[in-house]
C-alpha positions in Angstrom: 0.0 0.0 0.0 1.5 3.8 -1.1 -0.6 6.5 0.4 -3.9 4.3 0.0 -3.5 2.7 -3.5 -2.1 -0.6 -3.9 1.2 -1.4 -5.6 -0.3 -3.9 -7.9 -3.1 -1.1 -8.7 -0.4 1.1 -9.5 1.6 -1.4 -11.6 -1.8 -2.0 -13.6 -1.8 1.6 -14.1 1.4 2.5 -15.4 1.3 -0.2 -17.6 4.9 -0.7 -20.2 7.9 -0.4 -17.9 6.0 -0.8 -14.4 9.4 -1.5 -12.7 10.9 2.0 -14.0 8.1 4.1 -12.5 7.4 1.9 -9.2 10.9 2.8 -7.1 10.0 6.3 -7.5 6.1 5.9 -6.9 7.7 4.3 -3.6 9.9 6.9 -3.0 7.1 9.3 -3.2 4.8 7.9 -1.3 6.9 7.2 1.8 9.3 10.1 2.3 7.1 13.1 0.5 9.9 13.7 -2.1 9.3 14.9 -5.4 12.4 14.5 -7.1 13.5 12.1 -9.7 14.9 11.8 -13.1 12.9 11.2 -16.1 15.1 11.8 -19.4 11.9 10.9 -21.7 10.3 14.1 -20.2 13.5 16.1 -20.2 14.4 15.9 -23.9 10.7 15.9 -25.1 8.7 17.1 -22.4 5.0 17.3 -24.8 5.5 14.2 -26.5 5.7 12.5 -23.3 3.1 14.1 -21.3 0.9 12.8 -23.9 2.5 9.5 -24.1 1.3 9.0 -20.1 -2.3 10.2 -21.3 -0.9 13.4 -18.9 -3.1 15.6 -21.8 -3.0 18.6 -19.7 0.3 18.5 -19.4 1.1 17.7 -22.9 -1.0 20.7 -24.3 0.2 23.1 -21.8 4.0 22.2 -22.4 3.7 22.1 -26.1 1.8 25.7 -26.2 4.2 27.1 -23.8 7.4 24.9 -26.1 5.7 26.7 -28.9 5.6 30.3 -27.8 9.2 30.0 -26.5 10.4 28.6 -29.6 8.8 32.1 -31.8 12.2 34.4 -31.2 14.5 31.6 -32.2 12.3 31.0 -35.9 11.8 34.8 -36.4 15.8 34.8 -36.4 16.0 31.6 -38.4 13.9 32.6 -41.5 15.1 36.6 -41.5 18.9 36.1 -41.0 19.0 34.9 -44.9 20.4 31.7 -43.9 16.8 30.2 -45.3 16.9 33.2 -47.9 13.6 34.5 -46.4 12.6 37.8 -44.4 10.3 38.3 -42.1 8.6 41.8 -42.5 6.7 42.6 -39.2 8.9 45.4 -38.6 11.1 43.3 -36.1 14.7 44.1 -36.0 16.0 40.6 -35.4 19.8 42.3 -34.7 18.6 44.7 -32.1 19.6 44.0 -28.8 16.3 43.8 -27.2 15.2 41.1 -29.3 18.8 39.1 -29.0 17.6 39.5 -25.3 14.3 38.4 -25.8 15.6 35.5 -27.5 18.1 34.3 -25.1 15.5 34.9 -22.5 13.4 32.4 -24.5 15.7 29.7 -24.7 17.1 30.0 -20.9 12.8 29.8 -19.5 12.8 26.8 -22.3 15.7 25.4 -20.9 14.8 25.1 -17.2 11.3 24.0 -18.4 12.4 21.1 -20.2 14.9 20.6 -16.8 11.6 20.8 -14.6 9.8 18.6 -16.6 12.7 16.0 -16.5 12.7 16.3 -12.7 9.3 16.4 -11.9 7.1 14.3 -14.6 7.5 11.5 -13.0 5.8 13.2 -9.6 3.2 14.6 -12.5 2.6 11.1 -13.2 2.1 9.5 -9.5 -0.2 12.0 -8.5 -2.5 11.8 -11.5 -2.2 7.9 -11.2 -3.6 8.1 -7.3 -6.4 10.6 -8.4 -7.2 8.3 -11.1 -6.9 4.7 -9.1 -8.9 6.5 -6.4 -12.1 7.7 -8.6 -12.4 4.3 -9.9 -12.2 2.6 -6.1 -15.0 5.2 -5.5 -17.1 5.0 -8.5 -16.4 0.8 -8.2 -17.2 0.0 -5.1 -20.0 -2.6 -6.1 -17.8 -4.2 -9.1 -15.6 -7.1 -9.0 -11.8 -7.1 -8.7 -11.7 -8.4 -12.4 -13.6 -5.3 -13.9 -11.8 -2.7 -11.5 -8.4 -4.1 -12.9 -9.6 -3.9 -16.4 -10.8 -0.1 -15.6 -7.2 0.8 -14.0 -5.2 -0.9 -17.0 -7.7 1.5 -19.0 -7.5 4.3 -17.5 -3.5 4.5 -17.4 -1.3 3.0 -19.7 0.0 4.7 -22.7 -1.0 6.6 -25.5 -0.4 6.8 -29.6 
């Protein structure tokens, strides 16, 4: 038992790769800690998010991926390097918008380094807020057809 759900549950839950989430669920559930490394999330913090049906997440990190990412492109296609400029009237050589830009990689940058340290947190609480709405909205259903809802419910996503 970790924090009222059941290891097994858990394990069910997670689905591929139960024994690379579990220490950490562990972890988390006896000492408080939040911390641990997940270099899926770090290098590709959207795709994963939405690999771990964490859709929230995934959205929210890939709009937020996406905005950063705007002063980097708005360079790319107006140096000339791509042969194309960019008319909005933005002077891609001033030094507000170089600071813009490396403002925009460095907030990227320790997103991505979040993400790697704490997706894995991301993923344990959603997993006990989803094991425990189907012990409550299952109470009167066999063990058979709750572990069928769990696998279900968590797993991974296309």
């Amino acid at each position: 038992d970790i924090d009222g759900v059941k290891l097994g549950d858990l394990a069910r839950y997670i689905g591929p790769n139960p024994l690379g989430f579990l220490p950490s669920f562990i972890k988390f559930g006896k000492t408080g800690r939040k911390l641990s490394m997940n270099i899926f999330a770090f290098l590709f913090p959207p795709l994963y998010f939405m690999y771990r049906k964490m859709k929230g997440w995934g959205l929210a990190a890939a709009v937020i991926m996406a905005l950063l990412n705007l002063p980097v492109m708005i360079e790319t296609f107006s140096s000339g390097s791509y042969e194309l400029t960019i008319k909005f009237g933005i002077d891609v050589k001033s030094r507000n918008f170089q600071m813009l830009e490396q403002i925009a990689v460095f907030v990227r940058m320790m997103l991505e380094i979040m993400a790697g340290f704490f997706a894995n947190y991301l993923y344990y609480k959603q997993a006990r807020r989803d094991i425990f709405r189907i012990y409550r909205e299952s109470e009167d259903e066999d063990r058979d057809a709750i572990n069928e809802r769990i696998m279900t419910k968590g797993g991974t996503s296309y």
